[in-house]
C-alpha positions in Angstrom: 16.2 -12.4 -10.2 19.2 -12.5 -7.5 18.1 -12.3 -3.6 19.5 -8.5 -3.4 17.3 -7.9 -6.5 14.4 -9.6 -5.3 14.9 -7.8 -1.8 15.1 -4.0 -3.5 11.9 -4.5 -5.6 9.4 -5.7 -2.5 10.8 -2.5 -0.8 10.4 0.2 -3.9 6.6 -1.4 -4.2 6.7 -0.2 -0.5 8.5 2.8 -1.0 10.8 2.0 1.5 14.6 1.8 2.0 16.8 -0.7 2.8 18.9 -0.7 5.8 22.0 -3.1 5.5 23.9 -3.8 8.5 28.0 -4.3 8.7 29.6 -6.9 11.1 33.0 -8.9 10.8 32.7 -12.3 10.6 34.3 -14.1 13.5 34.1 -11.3 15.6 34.5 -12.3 18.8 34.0 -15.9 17.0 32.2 -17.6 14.6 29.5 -19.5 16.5 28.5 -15.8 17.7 28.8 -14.4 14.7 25.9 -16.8 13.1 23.8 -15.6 16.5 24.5 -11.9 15.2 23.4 -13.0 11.8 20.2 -14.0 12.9 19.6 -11.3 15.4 20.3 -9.1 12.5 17.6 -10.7 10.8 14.9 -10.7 13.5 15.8 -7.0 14.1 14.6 -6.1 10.4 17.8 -6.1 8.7 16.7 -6.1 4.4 20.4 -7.6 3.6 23.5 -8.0 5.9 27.0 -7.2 5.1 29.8 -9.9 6.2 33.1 -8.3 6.6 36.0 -10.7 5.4 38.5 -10.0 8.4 42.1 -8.8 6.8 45.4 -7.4 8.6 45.8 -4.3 6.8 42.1 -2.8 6.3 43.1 0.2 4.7 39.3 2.0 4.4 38.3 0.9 7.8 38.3 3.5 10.6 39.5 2.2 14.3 36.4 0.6 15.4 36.5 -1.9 12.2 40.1 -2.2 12.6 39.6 -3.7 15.8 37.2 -6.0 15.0 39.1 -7.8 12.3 42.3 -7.7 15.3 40.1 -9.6 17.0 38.6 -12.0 14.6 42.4 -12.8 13.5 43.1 -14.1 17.0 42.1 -16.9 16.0 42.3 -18.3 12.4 39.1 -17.5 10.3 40.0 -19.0 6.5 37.4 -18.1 4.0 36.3 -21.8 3.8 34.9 -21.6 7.4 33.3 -18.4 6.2 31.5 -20.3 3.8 30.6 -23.0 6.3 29.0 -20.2 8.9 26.9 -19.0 5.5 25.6 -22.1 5.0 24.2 -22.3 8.4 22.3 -19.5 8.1 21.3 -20.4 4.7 19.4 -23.3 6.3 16.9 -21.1 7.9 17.2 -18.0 6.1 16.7 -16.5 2.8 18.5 -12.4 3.6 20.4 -11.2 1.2 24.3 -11.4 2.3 27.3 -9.9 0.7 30.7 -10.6 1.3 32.9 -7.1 2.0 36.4 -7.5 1.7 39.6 -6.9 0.3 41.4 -7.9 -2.9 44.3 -10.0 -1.2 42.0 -13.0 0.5 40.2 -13.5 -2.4 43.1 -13.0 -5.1 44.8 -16.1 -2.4 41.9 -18.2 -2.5 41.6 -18.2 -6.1 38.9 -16.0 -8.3 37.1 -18.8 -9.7 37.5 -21.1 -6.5 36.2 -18.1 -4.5 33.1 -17.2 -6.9 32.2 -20.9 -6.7 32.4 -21.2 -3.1 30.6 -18.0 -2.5 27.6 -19.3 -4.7 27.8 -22.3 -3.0 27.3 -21.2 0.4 24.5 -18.9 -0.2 26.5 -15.3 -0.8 24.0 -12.8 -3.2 26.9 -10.3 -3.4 30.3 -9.3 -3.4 31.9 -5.9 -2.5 35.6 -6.2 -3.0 36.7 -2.2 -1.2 40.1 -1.6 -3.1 39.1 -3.3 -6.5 38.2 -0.4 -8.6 36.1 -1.1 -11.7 38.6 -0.6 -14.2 40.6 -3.4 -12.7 37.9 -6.1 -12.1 37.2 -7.9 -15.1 38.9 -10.8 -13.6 36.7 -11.2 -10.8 33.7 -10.3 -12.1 34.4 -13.0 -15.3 33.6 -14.9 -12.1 30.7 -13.6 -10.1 28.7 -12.9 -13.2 29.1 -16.8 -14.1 28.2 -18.3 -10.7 25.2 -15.7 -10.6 26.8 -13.6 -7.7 26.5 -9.6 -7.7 30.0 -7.8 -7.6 29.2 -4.5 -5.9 30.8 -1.4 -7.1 32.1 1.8 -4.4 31.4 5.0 -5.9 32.5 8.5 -3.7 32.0 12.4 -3.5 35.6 12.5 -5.6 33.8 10.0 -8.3 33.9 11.9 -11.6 31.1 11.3 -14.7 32.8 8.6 -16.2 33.5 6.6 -13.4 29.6 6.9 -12.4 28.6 5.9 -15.6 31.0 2.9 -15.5 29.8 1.4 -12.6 26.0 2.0 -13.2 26.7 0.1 -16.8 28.7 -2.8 -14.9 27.9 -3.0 -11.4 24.9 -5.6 -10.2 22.8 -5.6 -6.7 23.5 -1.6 -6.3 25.8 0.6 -6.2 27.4 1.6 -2.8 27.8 5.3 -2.8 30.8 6.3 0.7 28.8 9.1 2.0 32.4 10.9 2.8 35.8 10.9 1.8 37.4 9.1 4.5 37.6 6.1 5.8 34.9 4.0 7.9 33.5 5.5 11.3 30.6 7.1 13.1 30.2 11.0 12.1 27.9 13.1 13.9 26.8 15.3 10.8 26.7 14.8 7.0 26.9 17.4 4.4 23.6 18.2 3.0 24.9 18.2 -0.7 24.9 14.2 0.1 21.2 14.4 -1.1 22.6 16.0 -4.5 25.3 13.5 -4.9 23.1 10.6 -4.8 20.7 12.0 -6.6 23.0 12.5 -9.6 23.9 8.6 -9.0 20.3 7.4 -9.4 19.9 9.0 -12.3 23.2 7.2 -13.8 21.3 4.4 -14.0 19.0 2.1 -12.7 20.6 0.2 -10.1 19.8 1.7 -6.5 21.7 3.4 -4.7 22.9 2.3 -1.1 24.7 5.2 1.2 27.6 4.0 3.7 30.2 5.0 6.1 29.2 7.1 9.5 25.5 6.2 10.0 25.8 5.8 13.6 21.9 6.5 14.7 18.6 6.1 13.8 18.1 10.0 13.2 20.6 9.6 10.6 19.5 6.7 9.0 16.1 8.0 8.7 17.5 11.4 6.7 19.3 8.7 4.4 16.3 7.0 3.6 14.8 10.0 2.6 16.6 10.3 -0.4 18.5 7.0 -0.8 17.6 3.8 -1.6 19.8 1.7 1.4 21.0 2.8 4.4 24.7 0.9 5.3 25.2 1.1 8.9 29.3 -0.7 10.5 31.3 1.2 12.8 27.9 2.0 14.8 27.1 -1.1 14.9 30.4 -2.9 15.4 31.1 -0.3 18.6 27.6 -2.2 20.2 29.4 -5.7 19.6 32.6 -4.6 20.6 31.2 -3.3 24.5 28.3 -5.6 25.4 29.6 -8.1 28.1 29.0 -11.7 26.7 28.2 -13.4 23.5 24.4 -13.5 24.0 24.6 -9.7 24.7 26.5 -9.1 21.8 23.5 -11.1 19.4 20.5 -9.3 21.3 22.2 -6.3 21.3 23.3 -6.1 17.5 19.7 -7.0 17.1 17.8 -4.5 19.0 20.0 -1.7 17.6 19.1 -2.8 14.5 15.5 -2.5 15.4 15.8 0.7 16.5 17.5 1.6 12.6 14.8 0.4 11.2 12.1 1.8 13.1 13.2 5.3 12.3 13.9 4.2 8.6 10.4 3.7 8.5 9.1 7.2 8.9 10.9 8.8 6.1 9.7 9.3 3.1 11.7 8.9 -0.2 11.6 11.8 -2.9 11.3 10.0 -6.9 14.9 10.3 -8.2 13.4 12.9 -10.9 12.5 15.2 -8.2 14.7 18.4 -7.6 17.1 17.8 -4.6 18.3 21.0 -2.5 21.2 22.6 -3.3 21.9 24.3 0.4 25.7 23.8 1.8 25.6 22.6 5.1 25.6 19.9 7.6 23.2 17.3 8.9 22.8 16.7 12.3 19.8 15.0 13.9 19.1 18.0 16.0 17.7 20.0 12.4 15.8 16.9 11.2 12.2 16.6 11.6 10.9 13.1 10.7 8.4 12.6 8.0 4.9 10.2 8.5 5.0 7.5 6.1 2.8 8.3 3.4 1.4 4.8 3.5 
C-alpha cells in the first residue's frame, strides 16, 4: 500500500477528509520552497501537491500563472526538483504528488521521469492536459516504479470517461470543482455535492475536489461530501504577498491550519446516501458547520 493509500485509509477509519495543499516548487526559490513543505506539514497538511513550474500553464488562473513566472526566473530543472524531494523525504513521510504538464515530463524522458520520481520520494503524479485515453505511455511507467498517475475528471465529464478513470486511475481521482481554469471563487454550485457523489459511486478510489477553495468555510462544505479538499490559488495568493521567505513558510503554514481546523467540523455523508438535488450556490454566509460526530 502506496503513501496516498496509506494516508486515505487512517482518515476514512476517522471519517475525515483530506485537505491537500497546492504550491509551485521554486517559488520564490527552492531552499523556501522545502521551508513551505514543511510548514505545510506542521500545519496539518494529509498530502501536498508540488506544482512543476511550466511557461504556458494553460489550466492555471493568474495567481498560479504568476508563481510559475516567478519560479522560472531562475532555472528550476526537474532534477533539482527531485533533489528538494529528497530533502524532505529525510524527515518526512507526507504523501507528495507532482502536478504538472505533459511537455517537462515528455522532455525528460517517461521512463527517466518515473524513475527519478520514485527515487526521490514522489507517491503521485497528476499530469493536467494528459487525458486518460492518451496516457498509456506514462502510466506503462508509474505503474512499474510503484507511483500513482492521478486522473482530472470535470462537471463536462460524461459516463464513460468516469468509468475510465475510476478503472485506471490510482491514489484518487481529482474531480475540478468548475469548468474553468484555477482560482479562488467565492461560491460553488450546490449540484457539486451531486456530481461527486455520482463519482464515488464509479468506483472505489476517493474522490478529491479542486480549483477555487479559497477559505476554510469552503473547505469545510467540501469535506462534507468529499473525500479531499485541494486548496492552490488561495494558498499561492498568501505566498505571493507575505514580505520575506520565513513569512512566506509560517504563513503557508498557519493558513493551512486554519483549513484544517474547519475541515475538522464537518461531517461526511456515506457515498450511498441521497445527496440534494437543489440548484444554487454556495457561499459561506448559508453554511452552518456540523460537530464532528466523534
Amino acid at each position: 500500500m502506496g503513501r496516498i493509500q496509506q494516508k486515505f485509509a487512517e482518515l476514512k477509519k476517522r471519517d475525515e477528509a483530506a485537505l491537500i495543499p497546492f504550491i509551485t516548487a521554486g517559488d520564490p526559490d527552492l531552499a523556501t520552497t522545502l521551508r513551505i513543505m514543511r510548514a505545510l506539514e506542521a500545519g496539518g497538511a494529509d498530502c501536498i501537491e508540488l506544482g512543476i513550474p511550466f511557461s504556458d500553464p494553460s489550466a492555471d488562473g493568474p495567481t498560479i500563472q504568476r508563481s510559475s513566472e516567478r519560479a522560472l526566473k531562475r532555472p528550476v530543472p526537474l532534477a533539482a526538483i527531485f533533489r528538494l524531494l529528497r530533502d524532505f523525504r529525510r524527515s518526512s513521510q507526507v504523501p507528495v504528488i507532482l502536478f504538472g504538464y505533459f511537455n517537462p515530463f515528455f522532455r525528460f524522458g517517461l521512463e527517466k521521469f518515473a524513475r527519478a520520481a520514485a527515487g526521490a520520494g514522489a507517491d503521485g503524479v497528476l499530469c493536467v492536459d494528459l487525458p486518460p485515453e492518451e496516457s498509456a505511455e506514462l502510466k506503462r511507467w508509474t505503474d512499474l516504479v510503484g507511483i500513482d498517475l492521478i486522473f482530472l475528471l470535470s462537471p463536462t465529464s460524461g459516463p464513460d470517461r468516469v468509468k475510465l478513470v475510476a478503472r485506471h486511475g490510482r491514489g484518487f481521482i481529482y474531480y475540478v470543482s468548475v469548468t474553468g481554469v484555477t482560482g479562488a471563487r467565492r461560491s460553488f454550485d450546490d449540484s457539486l455535492k451531486t456530481q461527486v457523489a455520482r463519482v464515488r459511486k464509479a468506483g472505489a478510489l476517493p474522490v478529491g475536489v479542486g480549483f477555487g477553495i479559497s477559505t476554510p468555510e469552503q473547505a469545510a462544505w467540501i469535506a462534507g461530501f468529499a473525500d479531499a479538499a485541494v486548496v492552490g490559488s488561495a494558498l499561492v495568493e498568501k505566498i505571493e504577498h507575505a514580505k520575506g521567505n520565513l513569512a512566506k513558510a509560517r504563513q503557508a503554514g498557519a493558513f493551512v491550519a486554519q483549513l484544517k481546523r474547519a475541515m475538522g467540523q464537518a461531517n461526511k455523508p456515506s457515498a450511498a446516501e441521497p445527496q440534494p438535488k437543489k440548484k444554487g450556490k454556495f457561499s459561506p454566509r448559508r453554511t452552518r458547520r456540523a460537530r464532528s460526530s466523534e
